[in-house]
C-alpha positions as CSV (number, residue, x, y, z in Angstrom):
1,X,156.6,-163.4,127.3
2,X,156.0,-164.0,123.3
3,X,152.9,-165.7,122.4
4,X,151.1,-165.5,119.2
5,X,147.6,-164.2,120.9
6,X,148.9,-161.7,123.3
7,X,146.6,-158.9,125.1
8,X,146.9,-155.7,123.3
9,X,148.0,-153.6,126.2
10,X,151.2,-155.7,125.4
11,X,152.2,-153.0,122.7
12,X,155.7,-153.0,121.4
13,X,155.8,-157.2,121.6
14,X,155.8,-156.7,117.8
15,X,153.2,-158.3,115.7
16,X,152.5,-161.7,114.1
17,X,153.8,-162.1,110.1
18,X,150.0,-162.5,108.6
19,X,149.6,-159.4,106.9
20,X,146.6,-157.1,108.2
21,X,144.1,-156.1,105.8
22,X,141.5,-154.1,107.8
23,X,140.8,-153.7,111.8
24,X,137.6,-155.7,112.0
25,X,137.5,-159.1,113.6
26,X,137.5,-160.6,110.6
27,X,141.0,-161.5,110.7
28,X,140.5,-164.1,113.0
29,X,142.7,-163.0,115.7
30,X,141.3,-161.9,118.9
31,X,142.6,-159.1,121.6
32,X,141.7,-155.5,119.3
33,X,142.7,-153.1,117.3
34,X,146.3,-153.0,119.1
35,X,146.9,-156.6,118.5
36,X,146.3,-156.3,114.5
37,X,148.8,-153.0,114.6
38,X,151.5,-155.8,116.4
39,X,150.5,-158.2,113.3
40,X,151.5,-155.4,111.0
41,X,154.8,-154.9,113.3
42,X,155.8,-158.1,113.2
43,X,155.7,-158.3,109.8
44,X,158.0,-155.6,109.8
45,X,161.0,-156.8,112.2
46,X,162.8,-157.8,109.2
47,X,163.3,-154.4,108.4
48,X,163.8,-153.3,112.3
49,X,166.1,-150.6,112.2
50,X,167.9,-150.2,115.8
51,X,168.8,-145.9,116.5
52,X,171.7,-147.7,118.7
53,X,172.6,-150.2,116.8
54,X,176.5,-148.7,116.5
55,X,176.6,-148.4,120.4
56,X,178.5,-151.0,122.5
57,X,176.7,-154.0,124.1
58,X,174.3,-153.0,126.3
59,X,174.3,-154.1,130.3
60,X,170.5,-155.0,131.0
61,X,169.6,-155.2,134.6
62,X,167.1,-155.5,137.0
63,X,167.0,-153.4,140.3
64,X,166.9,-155.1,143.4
65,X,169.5,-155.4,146.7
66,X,172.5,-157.3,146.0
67,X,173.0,-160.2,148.6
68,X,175.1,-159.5,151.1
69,X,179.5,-160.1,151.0
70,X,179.9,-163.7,151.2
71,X,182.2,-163.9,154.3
72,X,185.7,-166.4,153.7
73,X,185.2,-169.7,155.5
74,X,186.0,-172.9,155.0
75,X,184.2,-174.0,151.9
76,X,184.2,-171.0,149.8
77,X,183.9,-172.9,146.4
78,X,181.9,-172.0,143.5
79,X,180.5,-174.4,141.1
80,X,179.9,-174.2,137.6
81,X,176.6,-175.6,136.9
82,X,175.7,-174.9,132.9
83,X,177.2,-173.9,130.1
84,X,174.8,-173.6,127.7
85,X,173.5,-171.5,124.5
86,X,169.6,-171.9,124.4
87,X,168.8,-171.7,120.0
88,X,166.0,-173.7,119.2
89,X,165.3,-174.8,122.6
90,X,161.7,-175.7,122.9
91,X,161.7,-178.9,124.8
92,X,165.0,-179.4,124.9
93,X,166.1,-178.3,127.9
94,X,169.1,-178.0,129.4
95,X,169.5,-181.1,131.6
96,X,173.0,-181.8,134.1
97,X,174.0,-183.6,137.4
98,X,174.8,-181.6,140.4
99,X,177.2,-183.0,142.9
100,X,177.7,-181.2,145.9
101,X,181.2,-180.0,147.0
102,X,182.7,-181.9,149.4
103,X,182.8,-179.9,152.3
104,X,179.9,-178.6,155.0
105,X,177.9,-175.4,154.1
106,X,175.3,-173.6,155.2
107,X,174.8,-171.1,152.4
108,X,174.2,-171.5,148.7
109,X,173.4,-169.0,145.8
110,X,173.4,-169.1,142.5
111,X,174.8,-166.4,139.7
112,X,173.4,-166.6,136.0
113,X,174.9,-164.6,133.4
114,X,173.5,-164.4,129.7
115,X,174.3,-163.0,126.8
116,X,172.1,-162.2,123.0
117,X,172.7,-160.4,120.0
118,X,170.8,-159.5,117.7
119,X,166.6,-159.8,117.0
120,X,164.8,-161.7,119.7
121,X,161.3,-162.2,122.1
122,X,161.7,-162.3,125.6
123,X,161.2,-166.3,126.6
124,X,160.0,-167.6,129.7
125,X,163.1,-169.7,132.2
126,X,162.3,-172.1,134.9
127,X,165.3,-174.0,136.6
128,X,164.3,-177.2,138.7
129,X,166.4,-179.6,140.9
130,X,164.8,-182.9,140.4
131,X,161.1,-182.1,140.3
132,X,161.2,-179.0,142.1
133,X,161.2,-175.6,141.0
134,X,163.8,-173.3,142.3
135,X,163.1,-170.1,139.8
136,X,161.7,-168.3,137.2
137,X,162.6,-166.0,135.0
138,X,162.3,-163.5,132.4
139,X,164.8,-162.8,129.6
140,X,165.7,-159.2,128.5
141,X,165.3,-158.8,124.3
142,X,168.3,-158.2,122.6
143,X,169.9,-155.8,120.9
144,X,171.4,-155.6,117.4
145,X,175.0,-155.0,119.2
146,X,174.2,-157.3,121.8
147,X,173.2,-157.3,125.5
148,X,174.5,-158.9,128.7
149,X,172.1,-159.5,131.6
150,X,173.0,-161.0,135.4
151,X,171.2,-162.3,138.3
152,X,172.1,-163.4,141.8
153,X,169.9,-165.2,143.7
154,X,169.8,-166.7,147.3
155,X,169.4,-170.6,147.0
156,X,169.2,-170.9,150.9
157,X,165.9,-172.1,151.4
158,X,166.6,-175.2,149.0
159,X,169.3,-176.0,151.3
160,X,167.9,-179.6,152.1
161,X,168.4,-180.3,148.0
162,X,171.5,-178.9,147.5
163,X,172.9,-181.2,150.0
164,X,172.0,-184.0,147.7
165,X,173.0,-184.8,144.4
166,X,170.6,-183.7,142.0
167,X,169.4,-184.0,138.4
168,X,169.6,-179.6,137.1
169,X,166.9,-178.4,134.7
170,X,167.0,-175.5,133.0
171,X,164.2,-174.8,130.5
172,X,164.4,-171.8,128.2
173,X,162.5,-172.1,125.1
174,X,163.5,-170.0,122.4
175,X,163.2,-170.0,118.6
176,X,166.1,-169.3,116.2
177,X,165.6,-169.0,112.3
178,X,166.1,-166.1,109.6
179,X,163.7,-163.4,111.6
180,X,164.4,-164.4,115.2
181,X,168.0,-164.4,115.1
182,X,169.7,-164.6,118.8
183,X,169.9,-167.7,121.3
184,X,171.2,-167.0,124.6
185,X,174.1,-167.6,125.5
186,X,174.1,-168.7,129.4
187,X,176.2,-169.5,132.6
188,X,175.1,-170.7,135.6
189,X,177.9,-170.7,138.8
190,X,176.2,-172.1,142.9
191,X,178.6,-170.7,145.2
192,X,178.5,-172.6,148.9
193,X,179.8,-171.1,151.7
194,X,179.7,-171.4,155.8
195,X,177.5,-168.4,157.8
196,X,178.2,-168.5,161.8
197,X,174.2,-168.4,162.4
198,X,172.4,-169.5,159.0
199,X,168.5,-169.0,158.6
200,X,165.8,-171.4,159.5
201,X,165.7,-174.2,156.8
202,X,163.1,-176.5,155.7
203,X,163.9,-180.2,156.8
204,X,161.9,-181.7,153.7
205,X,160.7,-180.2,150.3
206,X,157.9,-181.6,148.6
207,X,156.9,-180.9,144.6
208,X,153.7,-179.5,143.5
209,X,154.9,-180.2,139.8
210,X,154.1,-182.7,137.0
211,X,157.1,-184.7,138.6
212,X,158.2,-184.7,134.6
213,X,162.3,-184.4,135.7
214,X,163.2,-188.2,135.7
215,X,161.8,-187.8,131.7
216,X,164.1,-185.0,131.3
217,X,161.3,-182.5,131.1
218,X,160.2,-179.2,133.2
219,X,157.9,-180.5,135.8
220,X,155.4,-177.4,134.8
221,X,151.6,-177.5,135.1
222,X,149.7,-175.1,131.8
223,X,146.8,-174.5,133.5
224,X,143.2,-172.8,130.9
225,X,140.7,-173.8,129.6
226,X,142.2,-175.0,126.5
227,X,144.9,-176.6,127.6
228,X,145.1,-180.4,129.3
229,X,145.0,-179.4,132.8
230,X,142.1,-177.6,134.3
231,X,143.6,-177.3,137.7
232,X,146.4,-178.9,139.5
233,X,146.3,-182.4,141.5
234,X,148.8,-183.8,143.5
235,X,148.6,-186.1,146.6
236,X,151.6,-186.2,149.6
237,X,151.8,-187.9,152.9
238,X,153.9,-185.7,155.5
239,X,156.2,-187.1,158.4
240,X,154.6,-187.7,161.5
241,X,156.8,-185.6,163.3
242,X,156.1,-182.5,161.3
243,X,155.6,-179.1,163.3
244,X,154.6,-176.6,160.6
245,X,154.6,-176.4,156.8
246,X,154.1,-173.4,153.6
247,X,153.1,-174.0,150.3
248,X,154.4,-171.4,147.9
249,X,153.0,-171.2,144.5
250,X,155.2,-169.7,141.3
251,X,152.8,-168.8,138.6
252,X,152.1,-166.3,136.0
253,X,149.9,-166.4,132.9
254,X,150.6,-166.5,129.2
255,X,148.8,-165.7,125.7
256,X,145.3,-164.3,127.0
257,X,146.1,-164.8,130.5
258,X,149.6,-162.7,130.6
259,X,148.4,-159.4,131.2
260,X,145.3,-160.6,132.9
261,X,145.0,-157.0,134.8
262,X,143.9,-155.8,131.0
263,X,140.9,-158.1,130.8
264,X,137.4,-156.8,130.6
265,X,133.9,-158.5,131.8
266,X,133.1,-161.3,129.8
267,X,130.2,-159.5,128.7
268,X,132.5,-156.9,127.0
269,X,134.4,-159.0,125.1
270,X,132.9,-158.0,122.0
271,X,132.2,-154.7,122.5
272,X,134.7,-153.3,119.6
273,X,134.3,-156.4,117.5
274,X,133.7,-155.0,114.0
275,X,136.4,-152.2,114.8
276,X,139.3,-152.8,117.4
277,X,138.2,-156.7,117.2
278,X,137.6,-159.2,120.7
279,X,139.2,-158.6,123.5
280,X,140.1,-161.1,126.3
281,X,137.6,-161.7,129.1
282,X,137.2,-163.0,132.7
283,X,137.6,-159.6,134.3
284,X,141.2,-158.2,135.3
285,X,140.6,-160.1,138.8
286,X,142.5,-163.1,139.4
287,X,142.5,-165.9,143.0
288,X,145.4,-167.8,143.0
289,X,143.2,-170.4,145.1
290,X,145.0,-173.8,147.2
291,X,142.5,-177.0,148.7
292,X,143.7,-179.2,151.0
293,X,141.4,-182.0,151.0
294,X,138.5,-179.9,149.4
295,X,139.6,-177.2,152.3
296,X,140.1,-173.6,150.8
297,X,143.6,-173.2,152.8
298,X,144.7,-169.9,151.2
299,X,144.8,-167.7,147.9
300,X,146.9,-165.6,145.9
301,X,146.1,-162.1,143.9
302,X,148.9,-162.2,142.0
303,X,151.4,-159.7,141.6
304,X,151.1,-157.7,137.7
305,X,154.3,-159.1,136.5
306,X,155.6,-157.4,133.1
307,X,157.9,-159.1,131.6
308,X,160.9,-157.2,129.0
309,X,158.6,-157.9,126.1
310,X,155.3,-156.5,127.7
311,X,153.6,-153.0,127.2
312,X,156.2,-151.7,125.4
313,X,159.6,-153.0,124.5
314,X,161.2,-149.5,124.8
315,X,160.3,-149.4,128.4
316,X,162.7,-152.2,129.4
317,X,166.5,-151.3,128.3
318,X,168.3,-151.5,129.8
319,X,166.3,-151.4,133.3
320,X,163.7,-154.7,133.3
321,X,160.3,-154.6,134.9
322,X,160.4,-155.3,138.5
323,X,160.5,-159.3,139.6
324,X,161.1,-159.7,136.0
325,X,165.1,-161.7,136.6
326,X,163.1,-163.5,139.8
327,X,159.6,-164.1,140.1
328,X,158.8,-163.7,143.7
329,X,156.7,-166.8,144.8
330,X,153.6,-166.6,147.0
331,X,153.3,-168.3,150.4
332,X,150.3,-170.0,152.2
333,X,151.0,-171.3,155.9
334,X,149.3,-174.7,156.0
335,X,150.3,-175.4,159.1
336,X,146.7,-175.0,160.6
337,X,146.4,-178.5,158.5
338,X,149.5,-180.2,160.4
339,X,147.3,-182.5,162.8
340,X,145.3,-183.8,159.7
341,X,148.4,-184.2,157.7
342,X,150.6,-186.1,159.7
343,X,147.9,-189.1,160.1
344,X,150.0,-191.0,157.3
345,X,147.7,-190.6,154.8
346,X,148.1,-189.2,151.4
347,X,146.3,-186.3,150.8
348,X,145.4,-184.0,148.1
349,X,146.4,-180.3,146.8
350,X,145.1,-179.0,144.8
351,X,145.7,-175.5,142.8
352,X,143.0,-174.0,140.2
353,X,143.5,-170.3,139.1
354,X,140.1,-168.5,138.8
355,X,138.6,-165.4,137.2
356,X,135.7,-163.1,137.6
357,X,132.4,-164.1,135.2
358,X,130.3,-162.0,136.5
359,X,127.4,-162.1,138.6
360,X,124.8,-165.6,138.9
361,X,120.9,-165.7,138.4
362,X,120.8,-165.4,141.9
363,X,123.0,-162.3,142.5
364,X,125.6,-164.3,143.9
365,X,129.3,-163.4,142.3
366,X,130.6,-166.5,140.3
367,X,134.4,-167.1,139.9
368,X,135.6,-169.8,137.1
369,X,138.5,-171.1,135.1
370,X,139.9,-169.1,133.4
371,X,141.3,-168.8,129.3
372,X,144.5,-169.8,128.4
373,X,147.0,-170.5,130.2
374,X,148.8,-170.5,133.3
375,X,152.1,-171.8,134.1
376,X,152.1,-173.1,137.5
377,X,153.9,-175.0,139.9
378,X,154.5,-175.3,143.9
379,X,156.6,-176.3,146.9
380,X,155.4,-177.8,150.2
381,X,158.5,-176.5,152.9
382,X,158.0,-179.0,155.9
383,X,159.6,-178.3,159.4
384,X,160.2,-181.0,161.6
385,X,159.9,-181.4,165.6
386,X,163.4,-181.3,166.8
387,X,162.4,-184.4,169.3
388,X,161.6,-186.8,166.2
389,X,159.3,-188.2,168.5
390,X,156.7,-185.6,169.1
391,X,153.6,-185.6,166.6
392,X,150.1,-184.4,166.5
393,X,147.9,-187.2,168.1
394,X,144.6,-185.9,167.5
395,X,144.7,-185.6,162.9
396,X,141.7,-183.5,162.4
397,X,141.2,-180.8,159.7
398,X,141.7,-177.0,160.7
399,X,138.5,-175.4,161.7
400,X,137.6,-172.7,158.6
401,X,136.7,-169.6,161.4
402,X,136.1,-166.9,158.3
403,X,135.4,-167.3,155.0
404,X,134.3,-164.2,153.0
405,X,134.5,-163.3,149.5
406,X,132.8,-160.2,147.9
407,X,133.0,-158.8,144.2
408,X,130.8,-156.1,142.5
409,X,131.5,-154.9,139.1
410,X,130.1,-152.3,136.4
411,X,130.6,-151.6,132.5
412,X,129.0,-148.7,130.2
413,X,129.3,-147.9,126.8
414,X,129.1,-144.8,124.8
415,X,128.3,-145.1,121.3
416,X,128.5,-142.9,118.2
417,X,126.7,-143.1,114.1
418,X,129.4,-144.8,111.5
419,X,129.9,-143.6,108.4
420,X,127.0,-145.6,107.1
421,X,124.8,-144.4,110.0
422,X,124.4,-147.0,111.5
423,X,125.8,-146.9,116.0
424,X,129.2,-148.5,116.8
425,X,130.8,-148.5,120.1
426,X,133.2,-145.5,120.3
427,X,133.9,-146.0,124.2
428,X,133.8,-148.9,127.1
429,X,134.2,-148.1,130.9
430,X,134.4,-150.7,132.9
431,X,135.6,-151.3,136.9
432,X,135.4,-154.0,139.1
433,X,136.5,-154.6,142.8
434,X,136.6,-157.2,145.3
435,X,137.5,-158.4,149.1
436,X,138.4,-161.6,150.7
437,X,138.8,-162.5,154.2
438,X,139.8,-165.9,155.0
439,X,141.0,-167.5,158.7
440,X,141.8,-171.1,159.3
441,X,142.4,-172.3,162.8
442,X,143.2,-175.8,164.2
443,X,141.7,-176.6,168.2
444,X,144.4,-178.4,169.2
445,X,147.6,-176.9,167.8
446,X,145.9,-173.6,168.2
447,X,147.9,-172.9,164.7
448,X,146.2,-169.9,163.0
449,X,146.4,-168.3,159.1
450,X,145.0,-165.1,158.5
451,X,144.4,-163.2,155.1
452,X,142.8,-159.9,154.3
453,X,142.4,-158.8,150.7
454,X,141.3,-155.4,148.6
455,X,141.5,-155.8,144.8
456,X,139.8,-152.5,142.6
457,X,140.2,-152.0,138.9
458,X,139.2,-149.4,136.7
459,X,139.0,-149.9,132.3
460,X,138.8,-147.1,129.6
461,X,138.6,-147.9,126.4
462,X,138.3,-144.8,124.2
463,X,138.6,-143.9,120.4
464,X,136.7,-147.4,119.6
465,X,138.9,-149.9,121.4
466,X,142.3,-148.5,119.8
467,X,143.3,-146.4,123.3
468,X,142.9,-148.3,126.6
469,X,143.6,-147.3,130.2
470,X,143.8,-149.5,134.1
471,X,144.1,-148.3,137.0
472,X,144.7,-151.5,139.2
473,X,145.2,-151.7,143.3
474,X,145.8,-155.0,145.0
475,X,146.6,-154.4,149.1
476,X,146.6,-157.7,151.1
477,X,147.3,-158.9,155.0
478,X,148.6,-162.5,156.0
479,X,149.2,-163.5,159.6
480,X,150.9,-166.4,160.5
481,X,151.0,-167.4,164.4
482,X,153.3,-170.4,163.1
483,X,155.8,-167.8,162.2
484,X,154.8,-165.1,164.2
485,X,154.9,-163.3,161.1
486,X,152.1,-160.4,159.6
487,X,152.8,-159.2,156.2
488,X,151.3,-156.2,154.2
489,X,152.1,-155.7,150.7
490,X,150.6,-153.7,147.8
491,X,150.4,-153.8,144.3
492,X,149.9,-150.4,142.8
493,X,149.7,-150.1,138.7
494,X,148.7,-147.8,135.8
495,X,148.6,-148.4,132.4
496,X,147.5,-146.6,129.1
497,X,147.8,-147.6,125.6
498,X,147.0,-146.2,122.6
499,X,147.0,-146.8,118.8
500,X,147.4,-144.3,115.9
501,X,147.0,-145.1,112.3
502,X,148.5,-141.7,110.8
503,X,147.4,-143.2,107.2
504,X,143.7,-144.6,108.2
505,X,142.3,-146.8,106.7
506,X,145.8,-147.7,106.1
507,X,147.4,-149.5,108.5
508,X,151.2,-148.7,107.6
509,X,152.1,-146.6,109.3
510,X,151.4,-147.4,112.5
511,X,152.4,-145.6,115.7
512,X,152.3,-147.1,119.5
513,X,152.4,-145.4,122.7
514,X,152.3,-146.0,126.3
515,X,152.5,-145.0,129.7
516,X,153.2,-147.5,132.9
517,X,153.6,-146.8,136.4
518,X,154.1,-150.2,138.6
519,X,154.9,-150.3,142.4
520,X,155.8,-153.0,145.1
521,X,155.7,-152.7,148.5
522,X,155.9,-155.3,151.2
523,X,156.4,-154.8,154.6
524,X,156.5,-158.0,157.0
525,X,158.1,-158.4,160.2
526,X,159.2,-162.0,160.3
527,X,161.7,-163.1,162.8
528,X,165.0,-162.6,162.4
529,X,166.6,-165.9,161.4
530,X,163.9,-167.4,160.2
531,X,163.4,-169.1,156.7
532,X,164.2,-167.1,153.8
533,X,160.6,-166.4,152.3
534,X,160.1,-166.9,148.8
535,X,158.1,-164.1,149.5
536,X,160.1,-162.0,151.0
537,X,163.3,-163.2,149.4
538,X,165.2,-162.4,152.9
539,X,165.5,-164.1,156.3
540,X,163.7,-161.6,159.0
541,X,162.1,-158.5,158.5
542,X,161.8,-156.5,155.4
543,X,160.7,-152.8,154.1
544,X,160.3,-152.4,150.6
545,X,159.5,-149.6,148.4
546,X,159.6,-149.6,144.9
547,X,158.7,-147.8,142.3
548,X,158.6,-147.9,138.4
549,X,157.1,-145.2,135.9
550,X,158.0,-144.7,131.5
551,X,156.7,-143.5,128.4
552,X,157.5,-145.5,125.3
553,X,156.6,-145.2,121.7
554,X,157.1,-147.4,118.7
555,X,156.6,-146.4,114.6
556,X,157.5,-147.5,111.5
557,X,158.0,-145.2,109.2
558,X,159.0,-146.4,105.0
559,X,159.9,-150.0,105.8
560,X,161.4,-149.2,109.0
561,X,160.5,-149.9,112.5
562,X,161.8,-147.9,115.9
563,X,161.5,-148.1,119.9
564,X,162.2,-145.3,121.9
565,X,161.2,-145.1,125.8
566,X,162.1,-143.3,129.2
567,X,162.0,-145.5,132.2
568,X,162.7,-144.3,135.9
569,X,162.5,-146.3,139.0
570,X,163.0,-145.6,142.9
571,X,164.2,-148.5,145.2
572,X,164.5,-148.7,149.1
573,X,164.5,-152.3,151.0
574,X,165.2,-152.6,154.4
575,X,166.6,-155.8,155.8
576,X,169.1,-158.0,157.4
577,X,169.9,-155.0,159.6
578,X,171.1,-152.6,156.4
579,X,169.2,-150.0,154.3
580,X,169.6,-150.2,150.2
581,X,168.9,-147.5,148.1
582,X,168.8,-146.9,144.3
583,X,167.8,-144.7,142.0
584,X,168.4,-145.1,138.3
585,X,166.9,-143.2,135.1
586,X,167.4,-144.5,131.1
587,X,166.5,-142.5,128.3
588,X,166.2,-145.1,124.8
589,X,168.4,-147.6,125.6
590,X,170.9,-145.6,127.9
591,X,171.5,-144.8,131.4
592,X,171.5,-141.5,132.1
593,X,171.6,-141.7,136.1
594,X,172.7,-144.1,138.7
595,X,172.5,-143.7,142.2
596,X,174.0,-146.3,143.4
597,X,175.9,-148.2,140.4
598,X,178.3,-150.7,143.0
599,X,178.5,-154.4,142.0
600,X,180.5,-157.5,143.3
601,X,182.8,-159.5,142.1
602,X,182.8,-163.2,144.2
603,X,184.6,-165.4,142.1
604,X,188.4,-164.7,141.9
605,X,188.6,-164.6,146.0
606,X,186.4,-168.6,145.6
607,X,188.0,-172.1,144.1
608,X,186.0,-172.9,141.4
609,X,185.1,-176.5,140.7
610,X,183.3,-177.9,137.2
């Protein structure tokens, strides 16, 4: 997403309007020599010049398995939940009342549509029923002839709201004046319908939020160290008669924190300070971490999200980043903590996001806060007894069987004589890597959470701090014996960036290029008919394989600026019994191959209600 202080390895997110008048830190602005280029580039986007601009509007999409045929019964009705055109939108968000159709359902999902034209940042969405987060989301960047971007997603595991009537918030901040010229334009449609054998549902949802929606606001935490919030705090009772609960956690960073896997060691920071300029610190390793009660219950090494905006702009049109229309949301099974919980007591949770700051006097590997910010938020899905009168007797906190956490890390530099003779950094290698085991276990319930973590990444920084390269790998295990669920996922990513000042010392004109390769791959096998995981975003098992690689460049050349990129990306999931497959290929702006272009079409066959 936009921010004014963005990591360099950002690339084509533009550039702020101060003019640049050297490459130095000086300027005031930290990140390096990439993010004064994108301070020069901004400037510039009022003379953008778009190769395409003559070429009809432009269908931006996001790869991923289309739910399956919503099958006519009874209450087949779709609801239109927002009309709405999002201009200068920062906190104002879209607020409305939800009323729920009258007739029984099972199933629910949502469809937004929206629509830009014209010169715009990609801007950070969240939706919320009442206090409660139900998704996040990127927007694509539009074009000068326009775009038009959809998502479906499955609203299933919310069932327990949507059965209520509700208070909708949808937050999408956006600025609109004589350089940013687009709002978005948006539609959001729930369509409820009746499935013969629906998936497991939670029987209560709790908010890890702000609780901000009777105000009218997103109930968001901003978590850094220069924000309010330094971690999050909230306290909740659960019914006595509770079985088993997850927490899922939705967050992703911003400014500093966005494209945390581009960090270098804290001790780097300043490494090309008088040339490229700071860069942003706490390592590229990131815990997601959740307490209960002081009780390290689970963590998160979050996936590299890169939003439409991020690396380079070319990269993402008309194909986005993966997760970028739905921000897959962690889970933690807490249901080790069941007994303790259900003594009717409130009790806390707590959520701090930490970074790596190297290692302590005494050898020992220290994580901390980290910069700014994070925007976080979470979910506690409870799951009652079907007997309501069956409880834990015995409320004792789970038993903490392993605990291990290991991180090592390394940095060298090369340097070379200036002009004035005197040594300047001309290279930074840096790498760091980590494990975590954790197991929690309960006596009496004999409830058991298991996670198994590998994290490595490896930083170049060449031709003094204006190319930069990461090689990241996150791999991870959970086990849930609540669930009866083991899930192994992997987050595979590549990234080099490089600078070119054809002109040098002059800074215009400037010329941007990068490379990305970014993979998912999750393979669980949950029950069939189990919860939807946020996770997982199915009921049941699931095989997923994806993969994304580009090449992007941006220039300006006399006054004008250009994007031009090459995108690919292999898809395969596996689940709810049926194998998708998709293949697609775009070449600046276009799509040159599809291998599976099919869509649906729900709502002339559904009575629509407003």
């Amino acid at each position: 997403m936009f921010s004014t202080a963005c990591y360099w390895c950002m690339l084509g997110l533009l550039s702020l309007s101060q003019q640049v008048t050297s490459i130095s830190a000086t300027s005031g602005h930290p990140g390096g020599a990439l993010h004064h280029a994108k301070r020069s580039m901004r400037k510039l986007t009022s003379d953008w010049h778009f190769p395409n601009s003559s070429r009809p509007i432009l269908d931006v999409f996001q790869v991923y398995k289309p739910l399956a045929q919503i099958p006519l019964r009874p209450c087949d009705t779709q609801v239109v939940l927002m009309e709405h055109s999002f201009g200068n939108s920062y906190g104002k968000p879209f607020i409305g009342n939800y009323t729920p159709p009258s007739c029984d359902f099972t199933n629910v999902e949502i469809e937004f549509t929206a629509r830009a034209r014209g010169r715009q940042f990609d801007r950070l969405a969240t939706m919320f029923l009442g206090d409660i987060e139900v998704w996040r989301l990127s927007t694509a960047e539009p074009t000068a002839a326009g775009i038009v971007f959809k998502y479906t997603k499955d609203m299933t595991p919310y069932i327990s709201l949507w059965n209520k009537p509700q208070k909708i918030i949808f937050d999408l901040g956006n600025l609109v004046n004589d350089i940013y010229t687009s709002p978005f334009n948006t539609t959001l449609v729930a369509r409820f319908w009746i499935q013969e054998d629906p998936p497991t549902t939670a029987d209560l949802i709790l908010p890890i939020s702000t609780k901000a929606g009777a105000q009218g606001q997103p109930s968001i935490f901003n978590i850094g160290d220069n924000s309010s919030v330094s971690n999050v705090d909230v306290f909740h009772k659960l019914p006595r008669n509770t079985e088993r609960a997850v927490v899922s956690i939705s967050a992703n960073g911003q400014i500093g924190e966005e494209f945390w896997w581009s960090n270098v060691l804290s001790n780097d920071t300043e490494t090309f300070a008088n040339t490229a300029g700071s860069l942003y610190g706490y390592s590229p390793f990131r815990e997601i971490q959740l307490y209960i009660d002081g009780i390290l219950a689970g963590v998160v090494w979050p996936y590299p999200i890169i939003f439409t905006g991020g690396v380079a702009p070319g990269l993402w049109k008309p194909i986005v980043g993966i997760d970028a229309f739905d921000l897959r949301e962690s889970e933690i099974d807490i249901t080790p903590f069941v007994p303790l919980l259900t003594d009717g007591r409130s009790h806390r949770f707590s959520v701090q996001i930490m970074g790596y700051n190297g290692t302590t006097s005494k050898s020992t590997s220290e994580l901390v806060p980290v910069g700014p910010y994070w925007v976080v938020t979470g979910k506690i899905f409870v799951y009652k007894f079907e007997i309501d009168a069956l409880s834990y007797r015995e409320h004792t906190p789970p038993l903490t069987t392993v605990s291990n956490l290991a991180i090592s890390s390394s940095s060298s530099r090369v340097q070379m004589p200036s002009s004035n003779g005197t040594l300047i950094n001309a290279t930074l290698t840096y790498s760091i890597a980590a494990t975590r085991s954790l197991q929690l276990t309960h006596p009496v319930s004999r409830a058991r959470w298991t996670q198994d973590l590998k994290f490595s990444n490896r930083g170049f920084f060449t031709d003094m701090g204006l190319t930069q390269t990461n090689i990241q790998a996150t791999i991870g295990q959970s086990i849930s014996s609540s669930f009866n669920t083991t899930t192994i996922y992997s987050y595979p990513l590549k990234c080099t960036a490089s600078t070119i000042f054809p002109d040098f010392p002059r800074l215009n004109p400037v010329k941007i290029e990068a490379n990305l390769s970014l993979g998912l791959f999750i393979d669980s096998d949950a029950e069939a008919g189990g919860p939807v995981s946020l996770f997982n975003l199915v009921s049941g098992p699931l095989d997923l394989e994806t993969t994304q690689t580009g090449s992007a460049m941006f220039s300006n050349e006399k006054n004008k600026s250009y994007n031009y990129g090459h995108t690919e990306q292999t898809f395969k999931q596996r689940s709810s019994g049926t194998l998708y497959t998709r293949e697609v290929k775009a070449f600046n702006e276009t799509l040159i191959y599809d291998s599976n272009p099919g869509s649906r079409e729900f709502a002339k066959v559904m009575t629509i209600q407003r």
